[in-house]
C-alpha positions in Angstrom: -29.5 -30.8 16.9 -29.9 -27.2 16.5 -31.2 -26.1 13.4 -28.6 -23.4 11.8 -29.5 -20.0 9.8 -26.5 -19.4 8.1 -25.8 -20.1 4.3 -25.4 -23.4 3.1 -22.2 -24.4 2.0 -22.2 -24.6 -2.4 -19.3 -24.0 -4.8 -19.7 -22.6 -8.1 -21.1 -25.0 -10.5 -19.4 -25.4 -14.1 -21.7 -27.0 -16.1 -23.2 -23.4 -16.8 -20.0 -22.4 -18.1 -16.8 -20.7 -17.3 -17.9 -17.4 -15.9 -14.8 -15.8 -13.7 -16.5 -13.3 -11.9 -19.3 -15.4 -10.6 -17.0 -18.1 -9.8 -15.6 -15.6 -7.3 -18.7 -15.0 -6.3 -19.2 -18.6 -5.5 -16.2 -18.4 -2.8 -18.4 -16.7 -0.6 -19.8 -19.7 0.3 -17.1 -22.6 -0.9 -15.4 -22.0 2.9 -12.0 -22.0 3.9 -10.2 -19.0 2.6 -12.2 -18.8 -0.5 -14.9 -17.6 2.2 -12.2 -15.2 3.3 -11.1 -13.8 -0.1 -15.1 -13.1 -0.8 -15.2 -11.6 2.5 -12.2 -9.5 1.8 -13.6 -8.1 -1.7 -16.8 -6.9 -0.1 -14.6 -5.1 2.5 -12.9 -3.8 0.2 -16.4 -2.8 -1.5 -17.5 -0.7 1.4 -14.2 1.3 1.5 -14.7 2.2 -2.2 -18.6 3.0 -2.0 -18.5 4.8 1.5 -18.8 8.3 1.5 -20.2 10.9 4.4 -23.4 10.8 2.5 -24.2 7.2 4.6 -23.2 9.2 7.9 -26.5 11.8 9.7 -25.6 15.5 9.9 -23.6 16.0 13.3 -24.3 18.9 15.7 -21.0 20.3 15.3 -20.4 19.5 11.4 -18.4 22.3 9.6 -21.4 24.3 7.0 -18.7 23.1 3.8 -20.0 19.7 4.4 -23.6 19.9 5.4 -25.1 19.0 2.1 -25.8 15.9 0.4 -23.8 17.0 -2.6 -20.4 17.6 -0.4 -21.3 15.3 2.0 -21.3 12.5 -1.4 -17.7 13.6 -2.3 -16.0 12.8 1.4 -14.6 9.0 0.5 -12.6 6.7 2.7 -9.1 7.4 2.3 -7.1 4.0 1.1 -4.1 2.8 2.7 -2.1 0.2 0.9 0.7 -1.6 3.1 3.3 -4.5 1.1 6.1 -6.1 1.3 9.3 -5.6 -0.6 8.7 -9.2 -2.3 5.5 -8.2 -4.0 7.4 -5.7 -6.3 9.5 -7.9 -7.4 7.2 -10.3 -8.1 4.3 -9.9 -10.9 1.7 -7.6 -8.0 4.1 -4.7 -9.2 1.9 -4.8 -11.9 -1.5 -4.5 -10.2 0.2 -1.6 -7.3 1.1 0.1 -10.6 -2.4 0.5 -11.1 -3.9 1.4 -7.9 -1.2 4.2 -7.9 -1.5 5.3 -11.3 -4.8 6.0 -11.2 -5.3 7.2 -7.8 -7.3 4.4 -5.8 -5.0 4.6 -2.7 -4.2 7.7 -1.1 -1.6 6.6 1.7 1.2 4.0 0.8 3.4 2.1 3.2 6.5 -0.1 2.2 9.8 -0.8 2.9 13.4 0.0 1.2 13.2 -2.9 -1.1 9.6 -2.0 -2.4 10.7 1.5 -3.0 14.7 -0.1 -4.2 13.6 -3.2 -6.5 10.8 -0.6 -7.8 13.0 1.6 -9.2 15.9 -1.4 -10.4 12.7 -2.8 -12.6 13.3 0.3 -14.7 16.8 -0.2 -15.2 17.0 -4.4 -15.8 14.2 -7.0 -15.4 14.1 -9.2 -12.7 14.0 -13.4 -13.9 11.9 -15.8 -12.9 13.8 -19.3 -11.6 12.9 -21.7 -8.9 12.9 -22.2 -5.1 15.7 -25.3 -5.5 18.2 -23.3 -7.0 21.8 -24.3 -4.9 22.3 -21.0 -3.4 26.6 -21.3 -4.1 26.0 -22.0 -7.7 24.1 -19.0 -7.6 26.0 -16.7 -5.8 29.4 -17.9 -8.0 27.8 -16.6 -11.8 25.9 -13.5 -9.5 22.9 -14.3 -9.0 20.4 -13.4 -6.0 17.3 -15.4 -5.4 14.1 -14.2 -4.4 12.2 -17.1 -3.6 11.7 -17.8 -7.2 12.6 -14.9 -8.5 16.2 -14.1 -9.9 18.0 -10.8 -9.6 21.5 -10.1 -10.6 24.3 -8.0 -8.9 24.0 -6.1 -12.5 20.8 -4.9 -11.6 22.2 -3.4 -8.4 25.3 -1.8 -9.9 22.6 0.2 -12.6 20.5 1.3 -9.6 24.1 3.0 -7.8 25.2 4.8 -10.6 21.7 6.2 -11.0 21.0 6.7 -7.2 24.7 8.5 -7.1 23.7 11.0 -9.2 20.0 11.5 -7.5 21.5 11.8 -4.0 23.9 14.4 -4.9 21.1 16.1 -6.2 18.8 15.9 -3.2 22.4 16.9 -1.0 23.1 19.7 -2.9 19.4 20.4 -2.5 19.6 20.3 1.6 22.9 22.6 1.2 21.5 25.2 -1.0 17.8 25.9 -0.4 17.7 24.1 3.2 15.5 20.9 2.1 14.7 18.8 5.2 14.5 15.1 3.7 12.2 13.1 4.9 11.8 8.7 3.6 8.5 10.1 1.7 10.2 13.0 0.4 13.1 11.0 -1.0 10.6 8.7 -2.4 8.5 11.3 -4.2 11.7 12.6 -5.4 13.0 9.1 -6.7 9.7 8.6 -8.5 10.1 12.0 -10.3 13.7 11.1 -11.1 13.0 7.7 -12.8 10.1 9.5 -14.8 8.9 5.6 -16.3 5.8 4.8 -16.1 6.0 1.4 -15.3 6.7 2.5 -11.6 4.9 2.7 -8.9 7.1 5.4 -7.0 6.5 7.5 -10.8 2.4 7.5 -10.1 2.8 8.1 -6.5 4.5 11.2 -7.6 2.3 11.9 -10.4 -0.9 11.8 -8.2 1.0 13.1 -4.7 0.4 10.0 -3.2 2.9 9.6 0.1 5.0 6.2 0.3 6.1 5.9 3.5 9.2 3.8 4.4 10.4 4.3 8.2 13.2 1.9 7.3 14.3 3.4 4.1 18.2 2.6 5.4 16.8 -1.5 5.4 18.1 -2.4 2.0 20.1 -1.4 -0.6 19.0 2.4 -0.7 20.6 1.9 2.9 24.1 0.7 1.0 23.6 3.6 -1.2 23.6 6.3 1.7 26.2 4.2 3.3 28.3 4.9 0.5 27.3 8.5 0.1 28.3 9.5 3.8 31.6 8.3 3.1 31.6 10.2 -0.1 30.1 13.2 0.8 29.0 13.5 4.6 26.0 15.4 6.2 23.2 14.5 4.1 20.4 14.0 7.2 17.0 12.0 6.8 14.3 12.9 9.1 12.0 10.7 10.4 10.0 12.7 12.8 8.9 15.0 9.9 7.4 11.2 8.7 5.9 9.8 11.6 3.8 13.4 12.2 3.1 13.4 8.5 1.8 9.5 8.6 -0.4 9.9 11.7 -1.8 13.4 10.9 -2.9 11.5 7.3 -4.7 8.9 9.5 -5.8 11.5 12.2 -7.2 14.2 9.7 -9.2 11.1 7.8 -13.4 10.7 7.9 -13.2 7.1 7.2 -9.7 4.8 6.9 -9.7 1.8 5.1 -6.3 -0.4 5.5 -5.1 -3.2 3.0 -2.1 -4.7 4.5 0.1 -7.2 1.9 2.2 -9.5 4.3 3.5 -8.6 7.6 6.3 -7.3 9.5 6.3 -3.3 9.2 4.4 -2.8 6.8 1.2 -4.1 8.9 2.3 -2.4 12.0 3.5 0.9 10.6 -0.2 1.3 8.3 -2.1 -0.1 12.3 0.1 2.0 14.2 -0.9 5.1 12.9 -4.8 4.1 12.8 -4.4 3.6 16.5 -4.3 7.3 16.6 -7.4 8.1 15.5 -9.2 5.1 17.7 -8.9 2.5 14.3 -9.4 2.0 11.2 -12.8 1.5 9.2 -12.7 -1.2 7.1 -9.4 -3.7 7.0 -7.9 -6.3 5.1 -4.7 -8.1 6.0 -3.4 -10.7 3.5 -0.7 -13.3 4.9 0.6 -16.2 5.6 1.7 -15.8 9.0 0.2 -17.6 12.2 -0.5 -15.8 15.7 1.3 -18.4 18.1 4.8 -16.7 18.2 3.1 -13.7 19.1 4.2 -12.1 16.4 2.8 -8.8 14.6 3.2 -10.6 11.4 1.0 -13.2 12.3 -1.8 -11.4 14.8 -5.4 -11.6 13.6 -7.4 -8.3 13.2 -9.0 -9.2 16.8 -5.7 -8.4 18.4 -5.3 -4.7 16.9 -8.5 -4.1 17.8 -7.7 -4.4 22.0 -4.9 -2.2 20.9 -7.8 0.5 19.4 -5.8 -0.2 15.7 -9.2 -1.3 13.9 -12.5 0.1 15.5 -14.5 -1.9 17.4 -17.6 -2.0 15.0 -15.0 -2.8 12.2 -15.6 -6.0 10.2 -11.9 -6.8 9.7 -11.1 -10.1 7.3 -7.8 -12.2 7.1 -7.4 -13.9 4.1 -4.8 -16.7 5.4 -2.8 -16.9 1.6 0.2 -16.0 -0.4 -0.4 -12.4 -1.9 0.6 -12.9 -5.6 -2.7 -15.6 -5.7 -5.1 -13.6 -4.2 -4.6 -9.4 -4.6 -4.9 -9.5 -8.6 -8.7 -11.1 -7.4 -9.4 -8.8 -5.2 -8.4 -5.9 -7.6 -10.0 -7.5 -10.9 -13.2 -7.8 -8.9 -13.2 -4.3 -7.0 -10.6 -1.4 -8.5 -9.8 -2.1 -11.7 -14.2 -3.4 -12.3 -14.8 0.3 -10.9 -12.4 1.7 -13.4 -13.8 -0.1 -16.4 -17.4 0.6 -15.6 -17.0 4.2 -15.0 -17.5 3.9 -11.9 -14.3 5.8 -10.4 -14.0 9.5 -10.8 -11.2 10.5 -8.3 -11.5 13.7 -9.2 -13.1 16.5 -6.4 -12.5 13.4 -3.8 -12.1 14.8 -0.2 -10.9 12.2 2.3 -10.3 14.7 5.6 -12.3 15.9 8.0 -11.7 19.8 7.7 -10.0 20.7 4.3 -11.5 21.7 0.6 -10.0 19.3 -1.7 -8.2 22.4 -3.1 -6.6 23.0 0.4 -6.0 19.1 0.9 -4.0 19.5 -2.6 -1.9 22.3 -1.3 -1.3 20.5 1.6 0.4 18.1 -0.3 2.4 20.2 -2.5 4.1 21.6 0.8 5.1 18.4 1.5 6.3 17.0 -1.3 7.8 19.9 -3.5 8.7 20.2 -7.5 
């Protein structure tokens, strides 16, 4: 037979103790999706060392970024795409903290990421099991999350308080001519529940957009229900979004994409990295499987013939269930960075023409005080 070059196959080995990190390490060549996961922390490696630095002087290069000292501060810009399950499970925890201290710089999730977010300040969610009878539940009310429990009170909190902000933002519109985009609201709700434990508050903070084209999906959606009835002719934008979503993947040096689950999320974050021929670096965590033909469940090798991840790209699928595998990925990439001094977001520039101070500004138009 044919003699092979590639590594052997060897797990991590505990009679030299109980060392986490290099047990990780080990995966790298365990195989299966512990290959995977190693695969997708070294990809997640090169988005956080990159920077324009690597990359020759072009011809045409603007004379702000010819040096090796500017050229070291252009960085790949982050995107973080998850599902509305993640928050309320335990990853709110470890989103928190690529939010709050500015290791993404583009967010993508839908209503109930931005909705059960905001509830967690209000009233805890419970945990409880996948077996629960669903009528025993719904009589004492009760709503089930997979194993996660949620109840009605939580909801009734979160309308009282989103009552009050949507007035606010409609009075807003009315008086000083506010055009409200999803990622406006959302900055706007993160200022609103000023608690730390959010991940909308840190996105506002640090002017981080979260983008949610199906804000109405949810009970945000049951909220401006409500409201129109109310109080007609508050107006949501979405084109103001989509040009704002595309221009931050457009306007990019380098993308890197991590995509929690499936659905919108993954196609909303690839979708916009189409338009600048793809993204960098990827990582897609989920459980999903390709024969339906679904978006959910398409390996990085399909976005690719639809130019969503360049063709040089090194993509990874790590075939899992999020909440096992992300609070990895982050202990042995962001939050190791953090610790060891490593990340300074400060004087970070992630576009291809503006000063960090104009980037900034940039911003500040968008989202407003």
């Amino acid at each position: 037979s044919e003699k092979l070059e590639s590594p052997t196959v060897v797990g991590y080995d505990f009679n030299g103790g109980v060392d986490y990190s290099a047990m990780l390490d080990a995966y790298l060549t365990t195989g299966f999706q512990a290959t995977n996961l190693a695969r997708a922390i070294e990809e997640v490696e090169k988005m956080l060392k990159w920077s324009l630095a690597d990359e020759p002087v072009a011809e045409d290069e603007e004379e702000a970024f010819r040096s090796q000292e500017a050229r070291q501060k252009v960085r790949t810009k982050i995107w973080l795409s998850y599902t509305s399950n993640l928050i309320s499970s335990g990853l709110r925890e470890s989103l928190r903290f690529l939010a709050q201290h500015s290791m993404v710089q583009v967010m993508i999730s839908t209503a109930g990421g931005i909705e059960e977010d905001l509830i967690k300040c209000m009233a805890p969610t419970h945990l409880g099991d996948f077996a629960m009878e669903g009528l025993a539940l719904r009589r004492r009310g009760i709503n089930r999350i997979g194993n996660l429990l949620a109840p009605n009170d939580n909801y009734c909190l979160f309308e009282d308080w989103m009552t009050e902000v949507l007035n606010k933002m409609h009075d807003e519109q009315d008086r000083d001519h506010i055009v409200w985009t999803p990622s406006k609201m959302i900055h706007r709700f993160g200022k609103e529940i000023n608690n730390p434990d959010s991940v909308c508050y840190w996105a506002y903070k640090n002017n981080i957009p979260i983008f949610s084209p199906a804000i109405t999906d949810g009970s945000i959606g049951d909220m401006l229900y409500f409201h129109s009835y109310k109080r007609p002719g508050l107006v949501v934008d979405l084109v103001g979004d989509i040009r704002a979503v595309n221009d931050e993947a457009i306007k990019a040096r380098k993308t890197g994409v991590i995509v929690l689950g499936g659905g919108l999320v993954k196609h909303h974050c690839m979708n916009a990295n189409l338009m600048r021929n793809g993204a960098d670096f990827v990582v897609y965590v989920n459980t999903a499987q390709e024969f339906d033909g679904s978006d959910s469940g398409a390996r990085p090798d399909e976005a690719v013939s639809w130019g969503k991840i360049r063709v040089d790209a090194k993509p990874v699928k790590v075939y899992a269930e999020a909440t096992l595998v992300l609070p990895l990925i982050v202990a042995k990439t962001f939050a190791s960075w953090l610790h060891a001094g490593k990340w300074k977001p400060e004087g970070r520039v992630f576009n291809k023409s503006f000063t960090a101070s104009e980037s900034e500004a940039e911003k500040r138009k968008l989202f407003p005080a």
